[in-house]
C-alpha positions as CSV (number, residue, x, y, z in Angstrom):
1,X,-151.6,85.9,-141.2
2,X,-154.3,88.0,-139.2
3,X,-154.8,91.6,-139.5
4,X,-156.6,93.7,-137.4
5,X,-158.0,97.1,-137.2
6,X,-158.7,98.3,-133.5
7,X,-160.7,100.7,-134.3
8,X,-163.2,99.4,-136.1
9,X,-163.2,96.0,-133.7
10,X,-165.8,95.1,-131.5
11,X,-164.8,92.9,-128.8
12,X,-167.3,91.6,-126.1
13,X,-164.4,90.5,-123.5
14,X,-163.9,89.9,-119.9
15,X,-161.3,90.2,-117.5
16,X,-160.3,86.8,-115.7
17,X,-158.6,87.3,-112.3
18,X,-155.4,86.0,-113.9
19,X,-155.7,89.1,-116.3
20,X,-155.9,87.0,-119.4
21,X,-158.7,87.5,-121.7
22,X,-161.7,85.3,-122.3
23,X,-165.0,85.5,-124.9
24,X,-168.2,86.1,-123.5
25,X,-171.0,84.5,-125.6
26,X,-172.1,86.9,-128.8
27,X,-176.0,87.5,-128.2
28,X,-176.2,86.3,-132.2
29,X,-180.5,86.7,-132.4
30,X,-178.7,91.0,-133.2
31,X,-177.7,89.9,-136.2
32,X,-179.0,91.6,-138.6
33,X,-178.5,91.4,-143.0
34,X,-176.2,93.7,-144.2
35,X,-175.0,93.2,-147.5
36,X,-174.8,90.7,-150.8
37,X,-171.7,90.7,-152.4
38,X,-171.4,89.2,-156.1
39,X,-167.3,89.0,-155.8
40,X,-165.3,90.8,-153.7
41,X,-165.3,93.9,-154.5
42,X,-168.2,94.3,-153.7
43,X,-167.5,93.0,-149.8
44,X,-167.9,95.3,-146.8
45,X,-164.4,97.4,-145.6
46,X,-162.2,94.7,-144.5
47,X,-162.5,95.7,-141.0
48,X,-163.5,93.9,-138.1
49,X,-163.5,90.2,-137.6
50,X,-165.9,87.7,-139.5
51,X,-166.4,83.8,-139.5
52,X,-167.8,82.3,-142.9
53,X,-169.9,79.6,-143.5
54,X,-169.3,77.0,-146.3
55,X,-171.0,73.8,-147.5
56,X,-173.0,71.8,-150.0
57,X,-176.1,73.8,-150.8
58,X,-178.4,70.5,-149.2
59,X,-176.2,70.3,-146.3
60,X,-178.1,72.5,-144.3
61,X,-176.4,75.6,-144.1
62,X,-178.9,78.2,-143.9
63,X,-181.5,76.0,-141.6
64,X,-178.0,76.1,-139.4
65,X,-177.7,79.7,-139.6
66,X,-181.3,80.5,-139.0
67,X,-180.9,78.0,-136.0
68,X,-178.1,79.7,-134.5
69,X,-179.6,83.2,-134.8
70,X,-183.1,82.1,-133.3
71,X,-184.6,83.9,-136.8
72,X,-186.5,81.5,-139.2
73,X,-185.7,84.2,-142.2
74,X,-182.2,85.4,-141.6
75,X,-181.1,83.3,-144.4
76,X,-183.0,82.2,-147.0
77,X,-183.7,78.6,-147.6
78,X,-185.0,77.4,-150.9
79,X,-186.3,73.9,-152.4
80,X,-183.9,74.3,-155.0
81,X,-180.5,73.9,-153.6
82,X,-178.0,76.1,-154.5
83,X,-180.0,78.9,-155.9
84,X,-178.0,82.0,-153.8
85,X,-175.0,82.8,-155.7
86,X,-174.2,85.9,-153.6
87,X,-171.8,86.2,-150.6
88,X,-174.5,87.1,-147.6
89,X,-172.8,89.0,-144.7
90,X,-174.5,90.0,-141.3
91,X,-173.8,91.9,-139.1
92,X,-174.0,90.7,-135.0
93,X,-172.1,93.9,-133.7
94,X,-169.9,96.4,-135.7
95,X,-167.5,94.8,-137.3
96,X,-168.2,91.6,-136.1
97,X,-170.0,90.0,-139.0
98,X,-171.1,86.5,-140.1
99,X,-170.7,85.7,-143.7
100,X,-172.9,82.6,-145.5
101,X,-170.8,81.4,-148.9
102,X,-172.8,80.4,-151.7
103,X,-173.4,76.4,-151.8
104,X,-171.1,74.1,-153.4
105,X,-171.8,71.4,-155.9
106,X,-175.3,71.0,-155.8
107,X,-177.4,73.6,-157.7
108,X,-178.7,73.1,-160.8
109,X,-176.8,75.7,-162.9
110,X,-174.5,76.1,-165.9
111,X,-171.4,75.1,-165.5
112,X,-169.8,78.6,-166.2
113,X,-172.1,79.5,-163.5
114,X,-170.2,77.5,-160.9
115,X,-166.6,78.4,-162.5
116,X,-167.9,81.9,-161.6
117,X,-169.2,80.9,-158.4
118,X,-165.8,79.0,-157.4
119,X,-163.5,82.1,-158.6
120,X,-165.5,84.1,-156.2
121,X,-165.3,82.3,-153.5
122,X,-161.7,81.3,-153.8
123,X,-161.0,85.2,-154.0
124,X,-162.5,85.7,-150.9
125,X,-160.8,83.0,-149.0
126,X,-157.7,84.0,-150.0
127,X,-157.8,87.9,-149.8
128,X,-160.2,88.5,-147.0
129,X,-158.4,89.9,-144.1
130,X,-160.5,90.0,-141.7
131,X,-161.9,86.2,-141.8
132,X,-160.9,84.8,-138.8
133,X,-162.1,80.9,-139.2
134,X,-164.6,79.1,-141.2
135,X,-167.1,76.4,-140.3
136,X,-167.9,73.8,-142.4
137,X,-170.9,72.2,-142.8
138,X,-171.7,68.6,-143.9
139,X,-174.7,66.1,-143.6
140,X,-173.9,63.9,-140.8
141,X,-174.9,61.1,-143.6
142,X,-172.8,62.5,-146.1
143,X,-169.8,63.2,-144.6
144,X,-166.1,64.2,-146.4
145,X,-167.1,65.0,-149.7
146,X,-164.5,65.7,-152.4
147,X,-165.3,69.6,-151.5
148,X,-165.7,69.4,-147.8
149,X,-161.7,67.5,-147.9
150,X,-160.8,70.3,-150.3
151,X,-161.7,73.2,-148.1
152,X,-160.0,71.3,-145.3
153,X,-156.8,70.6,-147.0
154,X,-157.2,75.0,-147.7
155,X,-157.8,75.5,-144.2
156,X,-155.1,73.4,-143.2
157,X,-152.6,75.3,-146.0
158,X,-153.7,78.8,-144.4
159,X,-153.7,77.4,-140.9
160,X,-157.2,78.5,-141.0
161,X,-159.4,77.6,-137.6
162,X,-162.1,75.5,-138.7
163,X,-165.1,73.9,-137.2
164,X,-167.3,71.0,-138.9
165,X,-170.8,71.1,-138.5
166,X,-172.3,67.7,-138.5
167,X,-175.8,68.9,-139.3
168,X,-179.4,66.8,-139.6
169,X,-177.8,64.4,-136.7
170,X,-181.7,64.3,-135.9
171,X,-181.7,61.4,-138.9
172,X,-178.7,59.0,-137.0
173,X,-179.2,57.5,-133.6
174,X,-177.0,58.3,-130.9
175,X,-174.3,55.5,-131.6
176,X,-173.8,56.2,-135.7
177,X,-174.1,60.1,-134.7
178,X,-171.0,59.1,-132.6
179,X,-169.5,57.4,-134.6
180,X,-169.6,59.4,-137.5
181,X,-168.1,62.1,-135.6
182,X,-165.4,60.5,-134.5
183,X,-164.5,59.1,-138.1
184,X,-164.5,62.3,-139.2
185,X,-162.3,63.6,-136.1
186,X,-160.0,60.3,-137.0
187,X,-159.6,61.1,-140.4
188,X,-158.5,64.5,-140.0
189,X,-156.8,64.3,-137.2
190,X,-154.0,65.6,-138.5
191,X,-155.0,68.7,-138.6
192,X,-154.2,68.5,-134.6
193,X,-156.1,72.2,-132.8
194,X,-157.3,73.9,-136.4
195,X,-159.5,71.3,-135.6
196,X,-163.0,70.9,-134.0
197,X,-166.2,68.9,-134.8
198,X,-169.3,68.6,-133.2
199,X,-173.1,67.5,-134.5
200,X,-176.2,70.0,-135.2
201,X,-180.0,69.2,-135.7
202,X,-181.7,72.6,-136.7
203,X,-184.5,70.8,-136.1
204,X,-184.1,69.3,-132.4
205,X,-182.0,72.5,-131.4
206,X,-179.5,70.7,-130.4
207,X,-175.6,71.8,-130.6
208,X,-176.5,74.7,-130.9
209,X,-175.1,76.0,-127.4
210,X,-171.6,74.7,-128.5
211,X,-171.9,76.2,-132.1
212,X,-173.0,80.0,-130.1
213,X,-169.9,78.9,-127.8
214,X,-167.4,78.0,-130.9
215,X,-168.7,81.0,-133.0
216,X,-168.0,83.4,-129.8
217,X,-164.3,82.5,-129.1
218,X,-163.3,82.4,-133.0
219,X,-164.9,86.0,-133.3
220,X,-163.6,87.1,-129.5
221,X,-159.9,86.7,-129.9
222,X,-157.2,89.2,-128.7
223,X,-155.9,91.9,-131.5
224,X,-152.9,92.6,-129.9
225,X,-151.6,88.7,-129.4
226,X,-152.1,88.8,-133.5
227,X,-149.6,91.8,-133.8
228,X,-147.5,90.4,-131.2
229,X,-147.0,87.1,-133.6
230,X,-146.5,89.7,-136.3
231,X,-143.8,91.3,-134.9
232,X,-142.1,88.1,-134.0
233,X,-141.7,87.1,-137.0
């Protein structure tokens, strides 16, 4: 389902001595803003490669993104969840972008606000070419809601890559931060290797070595193998 444009693709690869590809880690403290979209067709060229973030607007999506990026303002957090209605895209390299999807569910708005909201990002999901894998964020007390299992069933319809974020783990000891995780790894294990989970504390820094390594492979992947399963079928 993936379609490149070599072009206008930035890959930061290396040569193993088995002449296979693998990612080397993005440097994501470049990433810069680049755009708000409102639907879209108002999106960047649908060039390039781009992993999107997605949650409930108090799941900690933008602390997360901030976290990753080592920039407190990259995106913007507000004490009123919800309150960004736009599609946010930066940019790390060109055409290597990540994109932060209005929150879900939460936001104090009418409801032909979130109708509107919803068609957008459904849109975007469905038509965006160059999205390459989405991560999914929860509160690692709040796990599975009725919209995280939706987007999973989606991702799992798409065979989309996805990656749950298990964020504000700093508020669970060690054992339920365990086992939270691997109730939610149980419960959708069918999903078998679209599949990964792991746990996130903006605030303690930690996971954030295995989101920068998660991030790097989903946005590092070989164009031609895509074309190749193309051309196969």
């Amino acid at each position: 389902m993936w379609h490149y444009n070599q072009s206008n693709l930035t890959y930061n690869l290396t040569h193993s001595s088995k002449n296979t590809m693998e990612p080397v880690l993005i440097n994501f403290q470049k990433a810069k803003y680049l755009i708000s979209a409102p639907s879209i067709k108002q999106c960047p060229a649908d060039t390039g490669v781009e992993v999107a973030f997605a949650g409930r607007s108090n799941a900690g999506k933008s602390s997360a993104l901030n976290t990753l990026a080592l920039q407190g303002k990259l995106a913007r957090t507000s004490k009123t969840p919800g309150r960004t209605q736009l599609i946010n895209f930066f940019e790390i390299d060109p055409g290597v972008r990540i994109v932060d999807l209005p929150g879900y569910g939460f936001a104090k708005v009418p409801d032909r606000v979130k109708r509107e909201w919803q068609k957008n990002m459904n849109e975007y999901l469905e038509l965006r070419k160059s999205l390459k894998a989405l991560v999914l964020v929860m509160d690692i007390r709040h796990p599975l809601t009725e919209f995280d299992l939706m987007m999973c069933e989606w991702a799992q319809d798409c065979q989309m890559p996805i990656h749950i974020l298990l964020t504000k783990s700093d508020k669970l000891k060690k054992g339920p931060r365990q086992n939270t995780m691997f109730a939610v790894k149980k419960q959708l294990a069918h999903m078998g290797e679209l599949l990964t989970v792991q746990t996130f504390s903006s605030l303690k820094k930690e996971g954030t070595d295995t989101l920068r390594l998660q991030l790097s492979h989903f946005l590092a992947q070989d164009p031609e193998a895509g074309e190749d399963s193309q051309a196969e079928q």
